[in-house]
Each structure stands twice: as C-alpha cells, then as structure tokens.
C-alpha positions in Angstrom: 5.9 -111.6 -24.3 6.3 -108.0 -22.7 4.0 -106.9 -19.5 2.1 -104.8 -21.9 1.0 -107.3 -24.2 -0.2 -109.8 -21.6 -2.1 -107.4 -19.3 -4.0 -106.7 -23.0 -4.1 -110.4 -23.7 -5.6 -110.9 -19.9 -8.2 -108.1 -20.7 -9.1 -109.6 -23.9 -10.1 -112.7 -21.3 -12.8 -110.7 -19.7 -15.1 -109.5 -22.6 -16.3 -111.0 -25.9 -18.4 -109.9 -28.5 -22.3 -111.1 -28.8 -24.8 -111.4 -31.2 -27.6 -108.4 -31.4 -31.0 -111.0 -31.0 -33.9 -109.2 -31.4 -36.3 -111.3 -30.0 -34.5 -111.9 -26.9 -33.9 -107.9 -26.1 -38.1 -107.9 -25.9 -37.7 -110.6 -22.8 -38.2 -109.5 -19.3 -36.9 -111.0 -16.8 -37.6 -110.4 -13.1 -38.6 -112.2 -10.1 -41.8 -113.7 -9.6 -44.1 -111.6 -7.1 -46.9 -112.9 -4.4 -48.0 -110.4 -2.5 -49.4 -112.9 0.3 -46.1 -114.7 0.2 -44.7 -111.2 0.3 -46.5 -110.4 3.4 -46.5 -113.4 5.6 -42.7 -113.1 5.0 -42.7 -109.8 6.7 -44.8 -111.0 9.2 -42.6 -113.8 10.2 -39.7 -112.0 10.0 -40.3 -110.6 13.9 -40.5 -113.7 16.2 -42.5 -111.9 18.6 -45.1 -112.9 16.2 -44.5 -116.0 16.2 -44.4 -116.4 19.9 -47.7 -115.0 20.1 -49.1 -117.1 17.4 -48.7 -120.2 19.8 -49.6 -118.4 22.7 -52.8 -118.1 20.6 -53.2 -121.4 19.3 -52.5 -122.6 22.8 -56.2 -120.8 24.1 -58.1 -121.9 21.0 -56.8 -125.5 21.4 -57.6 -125.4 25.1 -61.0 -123.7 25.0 -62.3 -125.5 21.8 -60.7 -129.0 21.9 -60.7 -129.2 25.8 -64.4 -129.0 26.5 -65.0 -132.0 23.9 -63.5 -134.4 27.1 -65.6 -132.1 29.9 -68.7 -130.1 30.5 -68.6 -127.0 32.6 -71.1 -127.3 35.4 -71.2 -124.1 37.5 -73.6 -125.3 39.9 -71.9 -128.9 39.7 -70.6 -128.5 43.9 -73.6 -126.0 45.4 -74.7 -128.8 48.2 -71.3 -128.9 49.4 -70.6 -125.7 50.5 -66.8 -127.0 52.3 -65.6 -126.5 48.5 -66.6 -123.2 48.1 -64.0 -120.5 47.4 -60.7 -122.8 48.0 -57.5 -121.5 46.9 -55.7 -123.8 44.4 -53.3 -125.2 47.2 -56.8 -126.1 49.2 -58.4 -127.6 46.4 -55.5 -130.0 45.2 -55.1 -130.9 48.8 -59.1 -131.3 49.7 -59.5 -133.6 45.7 -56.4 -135.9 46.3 -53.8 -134.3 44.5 -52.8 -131.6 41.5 -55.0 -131.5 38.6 -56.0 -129.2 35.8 -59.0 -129.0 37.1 -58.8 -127.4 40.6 -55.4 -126.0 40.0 -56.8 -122.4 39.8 -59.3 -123.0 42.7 -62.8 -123.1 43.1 -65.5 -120.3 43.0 -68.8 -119.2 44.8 -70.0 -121.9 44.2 -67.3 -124.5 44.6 -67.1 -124.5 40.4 -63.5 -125.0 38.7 -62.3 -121.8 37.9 -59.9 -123.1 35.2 -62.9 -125.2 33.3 -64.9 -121.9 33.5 -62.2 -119.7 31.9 -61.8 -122.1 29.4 -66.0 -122.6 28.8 -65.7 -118.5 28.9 -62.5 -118.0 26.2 -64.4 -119.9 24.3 -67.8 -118.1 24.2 -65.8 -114.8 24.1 -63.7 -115.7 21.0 -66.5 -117.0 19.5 -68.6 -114.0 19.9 -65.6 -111.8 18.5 -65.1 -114.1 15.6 -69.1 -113.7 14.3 -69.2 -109.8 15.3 -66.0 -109.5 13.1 -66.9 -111.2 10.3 -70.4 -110.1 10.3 -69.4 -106.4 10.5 -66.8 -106.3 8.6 -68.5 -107.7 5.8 -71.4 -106.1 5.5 -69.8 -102.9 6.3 -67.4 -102.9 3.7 -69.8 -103.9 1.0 -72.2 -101.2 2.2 -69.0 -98.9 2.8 -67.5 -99.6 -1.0 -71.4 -98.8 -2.5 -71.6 -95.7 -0.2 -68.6 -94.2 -1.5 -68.8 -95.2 -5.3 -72.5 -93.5 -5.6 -73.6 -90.4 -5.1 -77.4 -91.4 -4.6 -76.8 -94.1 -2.5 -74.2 -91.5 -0.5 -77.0 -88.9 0.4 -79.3 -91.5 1.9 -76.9 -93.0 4.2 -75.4 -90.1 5.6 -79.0 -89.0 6.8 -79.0 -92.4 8.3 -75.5 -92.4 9.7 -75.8 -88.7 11.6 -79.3 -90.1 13.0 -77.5 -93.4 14.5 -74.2 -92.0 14.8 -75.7 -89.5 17.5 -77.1 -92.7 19.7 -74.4 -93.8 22.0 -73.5 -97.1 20.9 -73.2 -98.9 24.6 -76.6 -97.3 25.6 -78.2 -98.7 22.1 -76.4 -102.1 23.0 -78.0 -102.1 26.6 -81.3 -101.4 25.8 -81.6 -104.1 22.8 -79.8 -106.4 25.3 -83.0 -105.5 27.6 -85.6 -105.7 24.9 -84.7 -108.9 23.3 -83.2 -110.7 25.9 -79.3 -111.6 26.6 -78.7 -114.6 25.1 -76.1 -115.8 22.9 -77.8 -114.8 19.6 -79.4 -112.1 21.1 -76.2 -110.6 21.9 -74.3 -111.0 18.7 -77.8 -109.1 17.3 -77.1 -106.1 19.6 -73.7 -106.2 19.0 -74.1 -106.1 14.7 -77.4 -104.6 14.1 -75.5 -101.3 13.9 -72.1 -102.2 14.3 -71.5 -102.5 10.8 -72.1 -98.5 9.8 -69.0 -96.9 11.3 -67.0 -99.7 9.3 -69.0 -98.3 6.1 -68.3 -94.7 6.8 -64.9 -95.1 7.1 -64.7 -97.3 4.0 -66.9 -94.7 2.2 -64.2 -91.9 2.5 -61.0 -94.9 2.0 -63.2 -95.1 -1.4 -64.3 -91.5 -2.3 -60.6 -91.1 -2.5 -59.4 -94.0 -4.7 -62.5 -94.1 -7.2 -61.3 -90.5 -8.9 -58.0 -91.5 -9.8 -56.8 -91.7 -13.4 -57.3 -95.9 -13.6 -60.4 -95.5 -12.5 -61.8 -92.9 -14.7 -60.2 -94.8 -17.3 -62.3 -97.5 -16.4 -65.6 -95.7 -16.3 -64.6 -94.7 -19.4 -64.5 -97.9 -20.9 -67.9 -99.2 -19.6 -66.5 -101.0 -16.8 -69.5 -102.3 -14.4 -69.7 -100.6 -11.0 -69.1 -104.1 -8.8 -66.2 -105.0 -10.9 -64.9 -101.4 -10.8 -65.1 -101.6 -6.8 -63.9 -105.3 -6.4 -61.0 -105.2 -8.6 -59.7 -101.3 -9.2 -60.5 -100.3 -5.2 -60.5 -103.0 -2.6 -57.2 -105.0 -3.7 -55.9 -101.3 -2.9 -57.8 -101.4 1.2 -56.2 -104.7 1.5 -53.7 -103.3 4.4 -56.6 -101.1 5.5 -58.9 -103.8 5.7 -56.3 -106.0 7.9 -55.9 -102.7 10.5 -59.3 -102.4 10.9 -59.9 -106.0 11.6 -57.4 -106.0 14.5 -59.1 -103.4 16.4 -62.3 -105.4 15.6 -62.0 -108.4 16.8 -60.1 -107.7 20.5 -63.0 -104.9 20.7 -65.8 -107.5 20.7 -64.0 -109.2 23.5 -63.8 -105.9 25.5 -67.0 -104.8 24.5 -68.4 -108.1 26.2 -66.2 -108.3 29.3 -67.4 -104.9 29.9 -71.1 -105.2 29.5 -71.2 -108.6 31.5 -69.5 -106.9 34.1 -72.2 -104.1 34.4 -74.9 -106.9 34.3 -76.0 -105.9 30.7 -74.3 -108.6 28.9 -74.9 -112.4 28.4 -77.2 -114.4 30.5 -76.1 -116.2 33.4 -76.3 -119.8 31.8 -73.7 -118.6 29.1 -70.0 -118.9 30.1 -68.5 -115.5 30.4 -65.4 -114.2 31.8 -67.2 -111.1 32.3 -69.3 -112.3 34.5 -66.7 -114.0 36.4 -64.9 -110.8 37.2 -67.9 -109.2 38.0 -69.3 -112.4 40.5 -65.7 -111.8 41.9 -65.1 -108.3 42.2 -66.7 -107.9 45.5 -64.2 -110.1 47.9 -60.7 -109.8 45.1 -59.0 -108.9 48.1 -60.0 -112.0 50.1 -60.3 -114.4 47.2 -58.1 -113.1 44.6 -57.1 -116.0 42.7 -61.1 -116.4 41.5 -60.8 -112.5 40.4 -57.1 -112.2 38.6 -57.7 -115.4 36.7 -60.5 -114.1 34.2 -58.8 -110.5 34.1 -55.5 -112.1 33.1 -57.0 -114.1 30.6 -59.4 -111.6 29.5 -56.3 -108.9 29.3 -54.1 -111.6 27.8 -56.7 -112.5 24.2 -56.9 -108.9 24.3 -53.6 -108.0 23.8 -52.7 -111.3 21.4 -55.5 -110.0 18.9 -53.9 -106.8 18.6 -50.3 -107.1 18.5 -50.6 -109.9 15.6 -53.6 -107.7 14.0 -51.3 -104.8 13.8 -48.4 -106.7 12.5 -49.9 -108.3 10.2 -51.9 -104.7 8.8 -48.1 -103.6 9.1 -47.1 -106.7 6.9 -49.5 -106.3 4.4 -48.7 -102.6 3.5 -46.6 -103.2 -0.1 -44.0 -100.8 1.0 -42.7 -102.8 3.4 -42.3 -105.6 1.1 -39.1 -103.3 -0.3 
C-alpha cells in the first residue's frame, strides 16, 4: 500500500457517519447548577476564610459552651481586696498554679478577667445576633412593600425624613434612659428604629428591579404582589442581602461596646465588654492587661464578622460563580 492510500485509510479511522435522531437533537445537556453550592464553593476557595471560621467557632464554643461548667461572679473576691488587680503572673502564682481562670488576671474587684470576657462575648454576640435578625427582617419586608407600592411609598417617606433627622445614638440613649438598660430593653432601643434605614435602602434595590420586562410581564399576567416580590425581586437582593448583613451584625457589637463605654448601655449586672473597657480605662497604663483584654476581643469579633460577611456577600454574587 502507497503512503497516500494509508494516511487516507488512517483518516477514514477518525470519523464515521451517524444517524440524524430527532428526538435526541431536542436533549440538552449541561451541568447541573446550585447556586448555594456555587457560592460556598467560592467562599471556600480563600483559606483565609476558613481560618477565620475557626477563629469564630473557637469564641462561640468558648463563650456559649464554657459558661455551662462556671458562673461569672464579678463580685465573687470583693472582701479580699489582696486579689484585686493582679497581673496574670501574680494571680497564677497567688492561686497555686496556671489556670484558665486567672491566666488573664484579676480586675477591680479581684473578678477573672478571662471568665468575664467570655460572660461578655457572649452577651455581645447574642445581642448582635437578635438586632440582626430582627432588623433585617422586618426591614426587608417593610423595604420590599415600600418599594413595590406607590401608596404605601408616600406614607413612609414622611415617616422616614421625620426619624431619619433624629440622630440615631441620641434616640438610643434616651430610650436606654426612659425604659431602663437591661437586656431586653436594650435590644428594644436598638430595633425600634433600626429596621427603617434597612427598608429604605431595600425600597430603592426594589424600585429598580420591579420595572423590568419579567416583571411587567408578571403584572401582566395577574401575578399577586407577595409572590411578585418573593420570587421575581428578592432571589435577585440575595448578594445584597448578605453585604448588608455583614455590616449588621459587627455594628451591633460596636454600637454596644460604645454605648456601655459612655455609661448609656447595658446595666451593670449584664456582662459587657463595654463596660470592662470603660471600668478599665482610667489606670490602662498601670493595669493594662485588665484594659487590652476586652479591646482585643472586642476588636477581634469585630473584624471576624466582617471579613467573612464580605466574603461571603462577595461569594454569593452569580458572577463570580464564572
């Protein structure tokens, strides 16, 4: 056989004829798609993420799961004033040896500084966790109504350029002052108005989605208004929804850090970091360990909430999912 013949004999090899099926040409094939598989695989693809996601479930395991085995007692060493304000190097050597206890030292009042951190952690993320989900659900389902009707629209803006104009830490203060600072008072204070900048902002997200074509098509078609709103426009706010929840939630931890510090926050017999720093403030420079220990912790949460909040708004955005 001649070179020529068998190269077209080896070509011949590579291709065959097939059979025109109908039916099958109408088949699509493609990949299944999850978006929430899609996203948490974005998320975890940066490890920083996932270092902080243990850094996090390290402080929620210590500040919830810890205090089942102890109770904080601030006042548990005020008739022996020898154990007042010891370093940690003092206070392992004056209780007999290292322990988790006294390994941050002792405050004004000989109390364990690392038990109330952890009693403190705990009241601040669970304060953040119920201003969060309080505001952000009523202020999306408010927010999503604003936008969609026009009635409903001119009412609340009268409403939102009366509060709007109110300094929201003076209006916090004063219902701190009026109905007392506890814990449920607080969270009150905190959501009583918190919820209507969260529905402005969703009204305009809205305004803009509700006149495009899919939706007018819907209208058209006698679509109710609730299912127009909770399937045409908020599985589209998904990644908006996300961002704004991680500025929410390290916010409410702020926010309360802050007004405990000023005095205007919780009440003394609630666990606050807050009003550790502030009880500490005045001598940081000759006890610093009972000053930098709430701040760090404090400024640590803080900064956990955010970076994964962010990612994870970044992460839910469909075009990253390319």
């Amino acid at each position: 056989m001649t070179n020529a013949a068998q190269a077209v004999s080896d070509k011949s090899d590579l291709f065959r004829f097939v059979e025109i099926d109908p039916n099958a040409s109408e088949k699509i094939i493609a990949p299944r798609y999850s978006y929430w598989k899609s996203v948490f695989r974005v998320f975890f693809r940066k490890k920083i993420n996932i270092f902080l996601l243990l850094c996090l479930a390290l402080i929620l395991i210590t500040s919830f799961v810890m205090p089942l085995f102890w109770e904080y007692d601030l006042m548990e060493n005020v008739m022996h004033p020898e154990t007042f304000n010891l370093s940690p190097a003092e206070a392992i050597k004056y209780y007999g040896g290292f322990s988790l206890k006294w390994m941050l030292g002792t405050g004004n009042f000989g109390n364990s500084i690392f038990y109330g951190i952890v009693a403190s952690a705990r009241t601040s993320l669970t304060l953040a966790t119920i201003c969060a989900a309080i505001n952000m659900l009523v202020g999306i389902v408010m927010g999503a109504v604003w936008g969609y009707s026009k009635k409903f629209d001119a009412v609340m803006l009268v409403i939102y350029n009366i509060i709007a104009n109110v300094p929201y830490i003076l209006l916090i203060i004063v219902l701190v002052y009026i109905i007392g600072s506890g814990f449920w008072s607080f969270v009150f204070a905190l959501t009583v108005t918190g919820w209507l900048g969260i529905a402005y902002f969703f009204r305009t997200q809205v305004m803009i989605i509700r006149d495009r074509e899919y939706s007018l098509a819907s209208r058209c078609l006698g679509t109710p208004i609730p299912r127009m709103i909770s399937k045409n426009i908020l599985p589209f706010l998904t990644s908006v929804i996300v961002t704004l929840l991680a500025t929410e939630l390290p916010s409410y931890i702020s926010m309360e850090v802050y007004l405990s510090y000023i005095g205007a926050g919780l009440s003394a017999e609630v666990p606050s970091l807050g009003r550790m720093i502030e009880e500490a403030q005045s001598a940081f420079l000759t006890f610093p360990w009972a000053f930098w220990a709430p701040v760090a912790i404090a400024s640590a949460i803080t900064v956990i909430l955010y970076v994964l909040g962010q990612n994870l708004a970044d992460a839910s955005d469909p075009r990253t999912h390319m």
